[in-house]
C-alpha positions in Angstrom: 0.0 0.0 0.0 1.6 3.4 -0.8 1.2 7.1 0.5 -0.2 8.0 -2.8 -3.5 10.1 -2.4 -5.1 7.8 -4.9 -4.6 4.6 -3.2 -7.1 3.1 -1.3 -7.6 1.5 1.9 -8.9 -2.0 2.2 -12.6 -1.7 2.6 -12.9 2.0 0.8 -14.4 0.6 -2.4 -11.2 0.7 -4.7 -11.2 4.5 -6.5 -10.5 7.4 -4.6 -9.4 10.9 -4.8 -8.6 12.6 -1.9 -10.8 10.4 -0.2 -14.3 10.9 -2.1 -15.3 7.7 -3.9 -16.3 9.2 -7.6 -20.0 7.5 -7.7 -20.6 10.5 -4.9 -19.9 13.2 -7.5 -21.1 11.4 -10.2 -24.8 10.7 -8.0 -24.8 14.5 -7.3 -24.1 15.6 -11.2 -26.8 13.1 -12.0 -29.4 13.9 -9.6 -28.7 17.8 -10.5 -29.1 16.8 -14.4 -32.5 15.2 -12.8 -33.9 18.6 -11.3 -32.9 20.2 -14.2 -35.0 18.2 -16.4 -37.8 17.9 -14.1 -38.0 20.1 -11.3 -40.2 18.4 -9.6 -37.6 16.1 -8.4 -36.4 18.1 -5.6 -39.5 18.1 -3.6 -40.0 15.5 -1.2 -42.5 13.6 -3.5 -39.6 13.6 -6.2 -37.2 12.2 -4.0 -39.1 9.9 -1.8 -40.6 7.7 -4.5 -36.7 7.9 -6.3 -35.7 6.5 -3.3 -38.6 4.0 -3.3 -38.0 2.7 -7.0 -33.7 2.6 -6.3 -34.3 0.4 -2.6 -34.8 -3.2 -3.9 -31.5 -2.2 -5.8 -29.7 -0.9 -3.4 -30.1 -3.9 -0.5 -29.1 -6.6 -3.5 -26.0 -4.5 -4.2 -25.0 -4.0 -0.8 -25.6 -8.1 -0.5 -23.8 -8.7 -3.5 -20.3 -6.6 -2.7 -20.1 -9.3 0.0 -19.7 -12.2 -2.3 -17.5 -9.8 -4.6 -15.1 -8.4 -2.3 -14.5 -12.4 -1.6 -13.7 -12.6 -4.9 -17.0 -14.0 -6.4 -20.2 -13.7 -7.9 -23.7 -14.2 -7.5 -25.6 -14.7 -10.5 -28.4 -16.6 -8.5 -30.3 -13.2 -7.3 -32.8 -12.3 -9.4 -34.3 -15.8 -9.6 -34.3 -15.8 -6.3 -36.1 -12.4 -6.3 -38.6 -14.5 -8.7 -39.1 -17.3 -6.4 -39.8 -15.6 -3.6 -42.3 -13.5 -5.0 -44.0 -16.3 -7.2 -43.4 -18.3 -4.1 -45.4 -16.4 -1.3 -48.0 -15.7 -3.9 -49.2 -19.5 -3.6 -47.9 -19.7 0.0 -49.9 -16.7 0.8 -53.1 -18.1 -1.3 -55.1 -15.1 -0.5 -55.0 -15.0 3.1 -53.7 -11.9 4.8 -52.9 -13.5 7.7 -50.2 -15.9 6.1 -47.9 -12.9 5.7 -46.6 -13.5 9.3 -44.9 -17.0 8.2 -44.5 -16.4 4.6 -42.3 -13.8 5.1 -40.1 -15.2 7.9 -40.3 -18.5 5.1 -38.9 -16.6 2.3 -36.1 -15.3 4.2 -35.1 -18.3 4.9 -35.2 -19.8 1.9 -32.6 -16.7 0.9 -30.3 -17.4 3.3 -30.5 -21.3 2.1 -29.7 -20.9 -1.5 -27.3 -18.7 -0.2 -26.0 -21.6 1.7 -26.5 -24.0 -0.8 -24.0 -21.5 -3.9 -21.5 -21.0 -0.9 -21.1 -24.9 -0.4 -21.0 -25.6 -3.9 -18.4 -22.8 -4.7 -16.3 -24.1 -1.4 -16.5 -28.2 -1.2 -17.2 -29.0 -4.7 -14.7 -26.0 -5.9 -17.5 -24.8 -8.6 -16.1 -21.4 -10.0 -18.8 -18.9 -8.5 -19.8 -18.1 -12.2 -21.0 -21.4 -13.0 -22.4 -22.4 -9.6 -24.6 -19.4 -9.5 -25.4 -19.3 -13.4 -26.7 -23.3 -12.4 -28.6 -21.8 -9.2 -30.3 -19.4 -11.6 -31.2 -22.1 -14.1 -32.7 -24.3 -11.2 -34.7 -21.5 -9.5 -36.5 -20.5 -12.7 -37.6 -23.6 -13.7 -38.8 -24.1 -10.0 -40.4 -20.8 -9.9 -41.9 -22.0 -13.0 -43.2 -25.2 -12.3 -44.6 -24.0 -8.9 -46.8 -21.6 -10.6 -47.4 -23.6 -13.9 -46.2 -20.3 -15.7 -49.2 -18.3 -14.2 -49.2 -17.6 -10.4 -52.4 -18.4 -8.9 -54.0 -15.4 -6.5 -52.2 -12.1 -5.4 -50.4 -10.8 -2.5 -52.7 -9.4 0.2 -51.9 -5.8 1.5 -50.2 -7.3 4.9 -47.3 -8.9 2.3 -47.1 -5.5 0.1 -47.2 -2.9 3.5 -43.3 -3.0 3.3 -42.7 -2.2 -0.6 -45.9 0.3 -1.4 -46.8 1.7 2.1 -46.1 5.6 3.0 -45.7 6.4 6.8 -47.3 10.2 6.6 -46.9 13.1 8.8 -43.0 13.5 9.0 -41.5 16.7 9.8 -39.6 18.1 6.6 -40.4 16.0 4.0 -44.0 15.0 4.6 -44.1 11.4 4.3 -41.5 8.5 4.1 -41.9 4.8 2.2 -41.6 2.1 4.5 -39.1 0.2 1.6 -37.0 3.6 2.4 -36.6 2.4 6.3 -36.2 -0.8 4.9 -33.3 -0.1 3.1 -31.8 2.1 5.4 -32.2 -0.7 8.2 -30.4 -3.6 6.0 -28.2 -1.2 4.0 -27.1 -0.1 7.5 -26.5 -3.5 9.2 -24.7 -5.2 6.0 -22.3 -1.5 6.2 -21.7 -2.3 9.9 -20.7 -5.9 9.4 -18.2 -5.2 6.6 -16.8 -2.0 8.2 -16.6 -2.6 11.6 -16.6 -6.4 12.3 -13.9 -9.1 11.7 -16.1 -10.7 9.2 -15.5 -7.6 6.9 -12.0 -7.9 7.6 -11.9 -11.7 6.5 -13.8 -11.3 3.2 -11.1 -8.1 2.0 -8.7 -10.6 2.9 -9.7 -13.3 1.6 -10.7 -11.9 -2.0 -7.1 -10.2 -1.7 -5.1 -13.3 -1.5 -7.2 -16.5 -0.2 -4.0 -18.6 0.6 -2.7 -15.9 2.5 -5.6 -16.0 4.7 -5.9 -19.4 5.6 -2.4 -19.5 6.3 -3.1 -16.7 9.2 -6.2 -18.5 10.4 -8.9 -17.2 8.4 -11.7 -19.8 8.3 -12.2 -19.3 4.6 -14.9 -21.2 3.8 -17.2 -20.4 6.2 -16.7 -16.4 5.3 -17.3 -17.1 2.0 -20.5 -19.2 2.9 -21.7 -16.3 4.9 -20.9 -14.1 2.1 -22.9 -16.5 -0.3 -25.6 -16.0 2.9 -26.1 -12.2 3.0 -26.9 -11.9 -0.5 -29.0 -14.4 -0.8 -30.8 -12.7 2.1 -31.0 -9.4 0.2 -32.3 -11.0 -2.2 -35.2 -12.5 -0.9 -35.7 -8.8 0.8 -35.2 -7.4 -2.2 -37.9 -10.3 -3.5 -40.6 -8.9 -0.4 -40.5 -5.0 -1.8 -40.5 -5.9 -5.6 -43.6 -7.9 -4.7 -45.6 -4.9 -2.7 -44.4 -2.9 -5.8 -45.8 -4.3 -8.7 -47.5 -7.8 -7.7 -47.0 -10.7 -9.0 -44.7 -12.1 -12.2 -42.7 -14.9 -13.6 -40.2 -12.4 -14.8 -39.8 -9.7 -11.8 -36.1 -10.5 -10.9 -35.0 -10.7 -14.6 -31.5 -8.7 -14.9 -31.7 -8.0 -11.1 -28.3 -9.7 -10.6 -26.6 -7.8 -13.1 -27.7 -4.4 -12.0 -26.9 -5.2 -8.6 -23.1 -6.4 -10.0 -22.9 -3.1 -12.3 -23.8 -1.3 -9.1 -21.3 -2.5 -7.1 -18.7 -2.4 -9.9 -20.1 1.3 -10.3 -19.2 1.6 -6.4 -15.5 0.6 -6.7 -16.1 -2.7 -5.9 -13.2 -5.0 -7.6 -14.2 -8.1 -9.4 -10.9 -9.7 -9.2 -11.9 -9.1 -5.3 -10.0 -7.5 -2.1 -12.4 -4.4 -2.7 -15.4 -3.3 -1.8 -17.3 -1.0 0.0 -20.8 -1.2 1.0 -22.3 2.6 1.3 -19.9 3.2 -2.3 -22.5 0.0 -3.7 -25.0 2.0 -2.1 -24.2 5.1 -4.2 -23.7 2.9 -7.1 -27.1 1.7 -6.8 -28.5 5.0 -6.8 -26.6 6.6 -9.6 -27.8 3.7 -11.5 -31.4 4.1 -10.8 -30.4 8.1 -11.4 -29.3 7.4 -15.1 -32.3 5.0 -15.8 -34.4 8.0 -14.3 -32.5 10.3 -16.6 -33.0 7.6 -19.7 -37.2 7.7 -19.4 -37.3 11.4 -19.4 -35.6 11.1 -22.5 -37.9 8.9 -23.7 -35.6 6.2 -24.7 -36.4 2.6 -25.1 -35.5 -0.1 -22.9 -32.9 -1.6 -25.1 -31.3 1.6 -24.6 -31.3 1.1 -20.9 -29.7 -2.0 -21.2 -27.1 -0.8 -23.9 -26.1 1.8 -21.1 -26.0 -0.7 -18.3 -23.3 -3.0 -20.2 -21.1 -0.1 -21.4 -21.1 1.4 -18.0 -19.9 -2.5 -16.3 -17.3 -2.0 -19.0 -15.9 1.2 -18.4 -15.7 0.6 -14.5 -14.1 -2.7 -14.6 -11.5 -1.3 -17.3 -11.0 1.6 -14.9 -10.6 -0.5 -11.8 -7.9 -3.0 -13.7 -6.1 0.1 -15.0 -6.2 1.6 -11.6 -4.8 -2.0 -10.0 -2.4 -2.0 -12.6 -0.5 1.3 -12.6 -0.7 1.4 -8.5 0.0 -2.0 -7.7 -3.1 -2.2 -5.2 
């Protein structure tokens, strides 16, 4: 690690200068470009329901920096996102009341296919990429074959409170979205556990140089289970508010995982891993939402959206290795 001011600290998210990850900036000239466009934006409706859309976003990127900064990926989250929504739609089957188990359910079926890729990637030494590409594969056609291609019902109001309900009445800005305090509760926990815990330690480490860990005691596989864990967690959070926003689909998670990847990417997170930062995946996730915000008030199609999407992964990976190159970090 050198002096340089350009060099990072582990943890910081990989780019710097002076100490200010770029997605800030870049979030402020967007979100400027924004209220320019549509003045609108800057009142607390505007704001509110930007940060309502960018929250299921946000909480998979800041699950998927975890598996990242290990030095992997997770492919696996947006079918997950489309199980768990097709799932408690038949768990649910109508009945408000179900909500109280189906929830806790779904979460746990997160954190089990989170399990589930972490083994696979750990004992059966499954490259990441193909044991989450598989994952994907298999929840599809499971998310498929539960619903026979048509879900069967919808989800009562007690399941959609946490991605469509508005607590009103708050000082200053009038009202806030309960996915908002969602996001800023998991958002907040995952930045605490890899900032200020020795499991955020381990996973730098380990996606830095996962020999070297062992050898000083690391238990590597079960940080890069937990890793696995968390975002398959987010996920089926992620999963909960997609379902209060727009009901039931086959297709909700589709491209979910690699948003939440281009965000984190976007956020200074290195794919080679040994970086990554969760409040910079967290800006990431936003300026992402920010540019797709930008892209419909242009009127531009959705191919155009995802045109922009690949070109951006492109430029901040060839930025990262460039940086890793020419500082040796």
């Amino acid at each position: 690690m050198t002096g340089s001011p350009t060099a990072s600290r582990p943890g910081t998210g990989g780019w710097s200068l002076a100490g200010i990850n770029p997605v800030w900036p870049l979030l402020a000239a967007l979100v400027a470009a924004i209220v320019f466009m549509n003045p609108g934006f800057a009142e607390p409706t505007g704001y509110m329901n930007f940060l309502k859309r960018a929250a299921p976003l946000a909480i998979l990127a800041a699950g998927q920096v975890y598996v990242i900064t290990s030095g992997g990926f997770d492919l696996s989250q947006g079918s997950l996102i489309t199980l768990v929504v097709v799932g408690s739609s038949m768990l649910t089957d109508n009945d408000p009341a179900a909500t109280a188990w189906v929830i806790p359910v779904m979460l746990a079926i997160g954190l089990g296919v989170g399990a589930v890729n972490g083994a696979i990637v750990c004992f059966l030494r499954v490259p990441s990429l193909i044991a989450t590409l598989g994952t994907m594969i298999t929840l599809n056609g499971l998310a498929f074959l539960w619903s026979g291609g048509a879900p069967r019902g919808y989800l009562p109001d007690t399941f959609r409170f946490f991605g469509r309900e508005l607590i009103h009445d708050v000082p200053l800005v009038r009202f806030v979205p309960v996915s908002v305090i969602v996001l800023v509760v998991v958002v907040g926990a995952l930045a605490w556990a890899m900032h200020r815990t020795n499991l955020g330690r381990m996973v730098h480490a380990i996606g830095d140089n996962p020999v070297a860990a062992r050898l000083a005691g690391v238990p590597v596989n079960r940080v890069r289970v937990t890793a696995f864990m968390l975002s398959g967690l987010s996920a089926a959070i992620a999963g909960i508010l997609l379902g209060g926003f727009a009901g039931v689909s086959t297709d909700v998670g589709t491209g979910y995982e690699l948003e939440a990847i281009t965000a984190a990417v976007l956020g200074g997170a290195q794919l080679l891993g040994g970086r990554g930062s969760v409040p910079a995946a967290l800006g990431g996730a936003l300026a992402l939402t920010a540019i797709f915000t930008l892209l419909n008030f242009l009127g531009l199609p959705q191919p155009v959206r995802q045109v922009v999407q690949g070109l951006i992964l492109i430029a901040a990976v060839a930025l990262a290795m460039h940086r890793r190159k020419r500082t040796g970090t």
